[in-house]
N, C-alpha and C positions, 0 to 999 in steps of 0.2 A: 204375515210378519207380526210382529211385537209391538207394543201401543206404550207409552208412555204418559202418566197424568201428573202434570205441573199445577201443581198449590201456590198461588198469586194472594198478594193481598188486596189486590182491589183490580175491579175492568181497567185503569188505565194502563196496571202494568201487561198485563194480559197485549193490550192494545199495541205500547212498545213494544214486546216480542214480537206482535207480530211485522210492527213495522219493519224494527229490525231485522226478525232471518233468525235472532238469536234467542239463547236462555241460558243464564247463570246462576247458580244456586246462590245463597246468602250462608257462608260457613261463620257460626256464633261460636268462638275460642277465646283461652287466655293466652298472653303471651307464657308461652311455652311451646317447647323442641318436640311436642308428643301431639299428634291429633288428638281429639277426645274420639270415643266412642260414639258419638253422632258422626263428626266429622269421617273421619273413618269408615263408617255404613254408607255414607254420599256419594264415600269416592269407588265403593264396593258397587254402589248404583251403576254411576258414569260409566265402569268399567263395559258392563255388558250392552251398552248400546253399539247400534249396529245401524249400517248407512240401510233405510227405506225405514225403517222401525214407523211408526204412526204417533205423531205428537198431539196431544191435546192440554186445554189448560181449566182451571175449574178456581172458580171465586163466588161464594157468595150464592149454595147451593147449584150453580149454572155450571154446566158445561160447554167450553167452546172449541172451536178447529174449521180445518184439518188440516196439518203437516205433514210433510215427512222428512227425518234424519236426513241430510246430505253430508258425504264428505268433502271436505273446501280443498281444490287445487292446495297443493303441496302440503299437505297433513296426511299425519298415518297411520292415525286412529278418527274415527268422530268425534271425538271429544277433545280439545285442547287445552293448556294450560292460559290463561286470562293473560299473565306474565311468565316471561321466561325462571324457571325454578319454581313456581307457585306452586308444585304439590311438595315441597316442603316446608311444613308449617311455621318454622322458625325465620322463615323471610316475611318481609313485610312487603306490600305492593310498592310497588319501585314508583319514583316521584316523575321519571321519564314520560310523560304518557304517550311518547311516541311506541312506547316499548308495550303500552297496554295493547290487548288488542278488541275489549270493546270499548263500542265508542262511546265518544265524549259524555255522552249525557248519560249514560252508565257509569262512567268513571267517577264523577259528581258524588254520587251515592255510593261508591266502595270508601270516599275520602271519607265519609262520616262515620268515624267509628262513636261505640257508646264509650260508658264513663267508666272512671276505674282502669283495670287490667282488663275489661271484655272488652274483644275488637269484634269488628261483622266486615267482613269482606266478602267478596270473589273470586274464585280460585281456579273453575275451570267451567270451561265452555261448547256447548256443540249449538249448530248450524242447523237451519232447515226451511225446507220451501213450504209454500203451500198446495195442496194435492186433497182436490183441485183450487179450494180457495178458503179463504178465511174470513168464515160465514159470518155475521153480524147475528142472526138466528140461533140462539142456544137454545140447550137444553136442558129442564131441571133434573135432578137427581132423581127423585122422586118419579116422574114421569119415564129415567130414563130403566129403573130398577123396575118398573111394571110392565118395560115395552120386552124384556127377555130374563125373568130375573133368575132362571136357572143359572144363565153363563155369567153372573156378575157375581165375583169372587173376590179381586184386590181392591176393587172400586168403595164395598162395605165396611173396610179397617181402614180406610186414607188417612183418617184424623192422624194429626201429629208428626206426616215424613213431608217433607219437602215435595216428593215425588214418589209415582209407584210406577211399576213394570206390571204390563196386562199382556196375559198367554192369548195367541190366537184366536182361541174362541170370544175371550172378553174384549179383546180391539173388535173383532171384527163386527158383536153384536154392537157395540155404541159406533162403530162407522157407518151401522146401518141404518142406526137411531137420528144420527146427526144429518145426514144425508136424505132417511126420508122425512125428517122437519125442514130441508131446505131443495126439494126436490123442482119446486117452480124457480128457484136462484140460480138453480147450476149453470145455466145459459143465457145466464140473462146478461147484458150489457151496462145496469143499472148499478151504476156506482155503490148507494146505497146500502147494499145489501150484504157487501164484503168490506173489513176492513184492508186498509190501505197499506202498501208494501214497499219497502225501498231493498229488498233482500239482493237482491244479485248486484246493485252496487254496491251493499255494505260487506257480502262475503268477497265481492272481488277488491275490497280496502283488507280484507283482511288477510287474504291470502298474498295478499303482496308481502305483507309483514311474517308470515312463516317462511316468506323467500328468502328473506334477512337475518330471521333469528331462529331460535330453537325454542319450539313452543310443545313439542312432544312432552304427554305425562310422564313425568323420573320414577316410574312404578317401583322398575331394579332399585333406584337407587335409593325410594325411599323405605326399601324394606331391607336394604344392608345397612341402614341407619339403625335401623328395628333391632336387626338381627347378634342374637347373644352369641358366646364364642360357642356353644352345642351346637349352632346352628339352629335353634328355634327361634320364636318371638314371642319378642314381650306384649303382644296386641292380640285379641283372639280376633277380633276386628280387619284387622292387616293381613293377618294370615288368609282370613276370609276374599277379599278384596284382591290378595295378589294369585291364591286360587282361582276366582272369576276373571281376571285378566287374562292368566296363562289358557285357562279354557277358552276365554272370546278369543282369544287370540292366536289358538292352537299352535300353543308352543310344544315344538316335537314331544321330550320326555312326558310333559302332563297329556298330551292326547293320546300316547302308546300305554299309558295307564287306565284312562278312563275312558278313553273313544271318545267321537265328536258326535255333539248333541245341537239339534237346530234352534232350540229355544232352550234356557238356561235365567236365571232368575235368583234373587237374593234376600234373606227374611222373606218368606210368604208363609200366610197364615198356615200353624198347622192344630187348630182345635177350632172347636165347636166358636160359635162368636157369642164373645161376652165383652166387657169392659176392655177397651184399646190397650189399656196396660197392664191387662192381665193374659193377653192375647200369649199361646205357645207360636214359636216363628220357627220357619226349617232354613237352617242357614243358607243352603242352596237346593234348588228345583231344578228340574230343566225336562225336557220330553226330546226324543228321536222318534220324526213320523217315517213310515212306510215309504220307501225310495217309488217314486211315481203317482203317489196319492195323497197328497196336499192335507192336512187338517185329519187324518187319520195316525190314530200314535202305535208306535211299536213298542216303546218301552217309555216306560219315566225313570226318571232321577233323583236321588236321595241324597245329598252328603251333611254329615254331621264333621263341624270340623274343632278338635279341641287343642291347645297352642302348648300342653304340657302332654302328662302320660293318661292314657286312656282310665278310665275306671269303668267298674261292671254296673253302674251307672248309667254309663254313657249309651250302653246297649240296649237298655231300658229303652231310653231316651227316645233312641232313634227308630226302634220298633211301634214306638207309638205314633211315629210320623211314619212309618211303612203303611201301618193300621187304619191313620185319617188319609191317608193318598188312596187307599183301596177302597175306601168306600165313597171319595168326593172324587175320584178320577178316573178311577179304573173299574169301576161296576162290580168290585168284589172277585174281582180276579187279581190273584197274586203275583202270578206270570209274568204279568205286564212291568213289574217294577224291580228295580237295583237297586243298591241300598249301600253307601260308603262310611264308616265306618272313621276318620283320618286322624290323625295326632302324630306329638313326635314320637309318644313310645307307645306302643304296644304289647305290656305286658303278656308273658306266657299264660299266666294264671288266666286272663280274659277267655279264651278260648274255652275254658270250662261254662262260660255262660252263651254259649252258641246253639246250645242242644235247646234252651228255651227258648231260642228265636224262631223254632221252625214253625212254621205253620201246615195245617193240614186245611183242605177247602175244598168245596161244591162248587160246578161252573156247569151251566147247561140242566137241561130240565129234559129232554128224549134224543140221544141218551144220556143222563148224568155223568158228570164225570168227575174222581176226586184226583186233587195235584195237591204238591208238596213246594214248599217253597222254603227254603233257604238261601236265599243270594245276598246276604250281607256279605261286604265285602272287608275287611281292616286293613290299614295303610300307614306306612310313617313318614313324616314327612321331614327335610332339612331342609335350609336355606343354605346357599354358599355363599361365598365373598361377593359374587358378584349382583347379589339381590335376586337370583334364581333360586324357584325351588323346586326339589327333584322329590321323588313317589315311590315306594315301593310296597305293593300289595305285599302282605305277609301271612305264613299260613303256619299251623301247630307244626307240622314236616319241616 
C-alpha cells in the first residue's frame, strides 16, 4: 500500500494525532469564493487516499508511526469534510460545534484565525488506527535516507507541502526502518514505549455525527462552482484534483478512458533535485503492478493536465517527464510507460509534433533488442452541470 508523511510543527501535535485517530490539514486562505492554488493541491492530496494506506508523521528532522487509513462507519470516502459544506471555501466553519466533527480541543485551534483577511482553518479529515502501534522510538532523516536511500524519492522534496504520498517501495523501505528501530517494543506490554490512544472512541463519536449530517467531500459540486459555460475551469489545480477523485474513485467514464491503476499520486518530483522551488512536478503518477505479483509494475503513468488549449509546448513538457520516469523507474525501458497528454482543446495543428516524441531504445544485452515507443496519449476534457467530467482521447483521424 501507499504511505503518507504528515508535517507537524512540534511532537505534541504529532502526539494529539495520535491520541486521537485523527489528522487535519491547516488550509492558510483569504476570504474569498476561489481556493488558492495551495489549497487546491491539499484537497488534490486528500483525494487519492485510500483506507490501509500507511501513515506517518515527521517533526523536527524525526520520523514517527505507524498507522493506517481507516474508513469510519458511515463515510464514503476516507477523507471527510471537518464540517458539513467545508470544501467550499466561501463558508466559514460553523459556530455549532456539535456539527464540527473533530474534537473539542482541535476545534479551539480552527477558532484562531490570523489577522487581517488571512483565515487558517480546517477543512477536511481522515481517520486511522495504529498498525501495529505508535512507537515512542523515532527515526532521524538522516539515518533513515542511509538505511535504503535508493527507494527514498518523495521523502527528499518534503520541504514546503503539508504532506506527501510515498509509492510502495518508499512506504515500505521506512516501514521497515521504523519497525527495525523498534523491534524489542512490538511486544512488549510496557506502556512507555507507545504513545497513547483514545481512537476507537474518538472515531465511534465520530461516526455517529456522519449518521446525522452530510459530511461527504462536494467534489461535483465544487467544480460546477469552478466550471465556465465551455465547460472548462478556471483552476488548473481543480481540474487536477477532480481528475484524481474520479481516478480514486473509479468513476465509470474516467476509468473507460484511462484503466484503473493501483497506486496513483499528485505533483511528484520530475527532475534532477535541486532547490524545492525550482523543483519540475508531474501533475499525476501512478503505476498498474502485474495481477498476482505484488510490488512488480506493468506499466506507469504520466498525465500532464492543462485547464485551456493544449500548446506544442505542452508536449515538450511532458516528454521530459516520460524521459526522467525511464530512467528513475523503469530502468531505461520505454514499454513500460503511458503518457496522457489532457486539456480542453486539442488543437489539430498539435499532432504535427507527435513525430518528435517517438523514441527509439536499447533493452537487454544477449540478445539486444531495439523498441519504439510512442504512447502519448491526447484528451479533451469537459465538465457538465453536474461537477462531472467526461474524456475523450482524440486522434489526427
Amino acid at each position: 500500500m501507499a504511505g503518507y508523511l504528515f508535517n507537524m510543527d512540534s511532537l505534541e501535535g504529532i502526539q494529539q494525532a495520535f491520541e486521537l485517530g485523527c489528522y487535519s490539514t491547516y488550509i492558510t486562505r483569504q476570504k474569498s469564493s476561489k481556493w488558492s492554488t495551495a489549497a487546491a493541491s491539499t484537497l488534490g492530496d486528500y483525494v487519492t487516499i485510500c483506507e490501509g494506506d500507511s501513515v506517518f508523521f515527521f517533526s523536527d528532522r524525526n520520523i514517527y508511526g505507524i498507522g493506517k487509513v481507516v474508513k469510519l462507519d458511515n463515510a464514503k470516502d476516507c477523507f471527510i469534510e471537518t464540517f458539513p459544506g467545508a470544501t467550499f471555501p466561501e463558508n466559514f466553519p460553523c459556530s455549532d460545534t456539535a456539527k464540527h466533527i473533530m474534537p473539542n480541543t482541535t476545534i479551539k485551534r480552527m477558532a484562531q484565525y490570523g489577522s487581517g483577511h488571512i483565515y487558517r482553518d480546517q477543512r477536511w479529515m481522515l481517520a486511522f488506527k495504529p498498525a501495529p502501534k505508535f512507537f515512542r522510538t523515532c527515526i532521524d532523516t538522516d539515518d533513515l535516507l542511509m538505511s535504503d536511500s535508493a527507494s527514498f524519492k518523495s521523502i527528499r522534496v518534503n520541504e514546503g507541502r503539508s504532506f506527501i504520498k510515498m509509492d510502495d517501495d518508499e512506504t515500505q523501505a521506512l516501514t521497515s526502518a521504523l519497525i527495525q528501530r523498534n523491534k524489542i517494543h512490538i511486544n512488549s506490554s510496557n506502556p512507555d514505549v507507545f504513545y497513547s490512544t483514545k481512537y476507537q472512541e474518538v472515531h465511534g463519536s465520530i461516526s455517529k455525527k456522519l449518521e446525522l449530517d452530510d459530511y461527504e467531500p462536494k467534489i461535483a459540486g465544487l467544480l460546477t462552482k469552478s466550471r465556465k459555460k465551455n465547460g472548462s475551469l478556471g483552476q488548473e489545480m481543480l481540474l487536477e484534483a477532480g481528475f484524481l477523485y474520479q481516478m480514486t474513485s473509479q468513476e465509470p467514464g474516467t476509468i473507460n478512458t484511462f484503466g484503473i491503476w493501483d497506486y496513483i499520486a499528485h505533483q511528484i518530483p520530475g527532475s534532477p533535485f535541486k532547490p524545492i522551488q525550482y523543483m519540475d512536478r508531474i501533475d499525476v503518477f501512478g503505476y498498474r503492478q502485474i495481477p498476482g505479483f505484488e510490488h512488480i509494475v506493468d506499466t506507469f503513468f504520466i498525465a500532464e493536465l492543462k485547464k485551456d488549449s493544449a500548446r506544442p509546448e505542452d508536449i515538450h513538457q511532458i516528454m521530459k517527464y516520460v524521459d526522467w520516469i525511464r530512467d528513475e523507474y523503469a530502468a531505461g525501458n520505454y514499454n513500460l510507460i503511458s503518457a496522457y497528454l489532457i486539456a480542453k482543446r486539442i488543437p489539430k495543428s498539435l499532432f504535427q509534433e507527435l513525430d518528435s516524441v517517438v523514441r527509439q531504445f536499447t533493452i537487454g544485452s544477449r540478445p539486444a533488442r531495439t523498441g519504439k515507443w510512442d504512447n502519448l496519449h491526447l484528451a479533451e476534457y469537459s465538465v457538465d452541470e453536474h461537477g462531472v467530467i467526461s474524456f475523450n482521447e482524440v486522434s489526427l483521424t
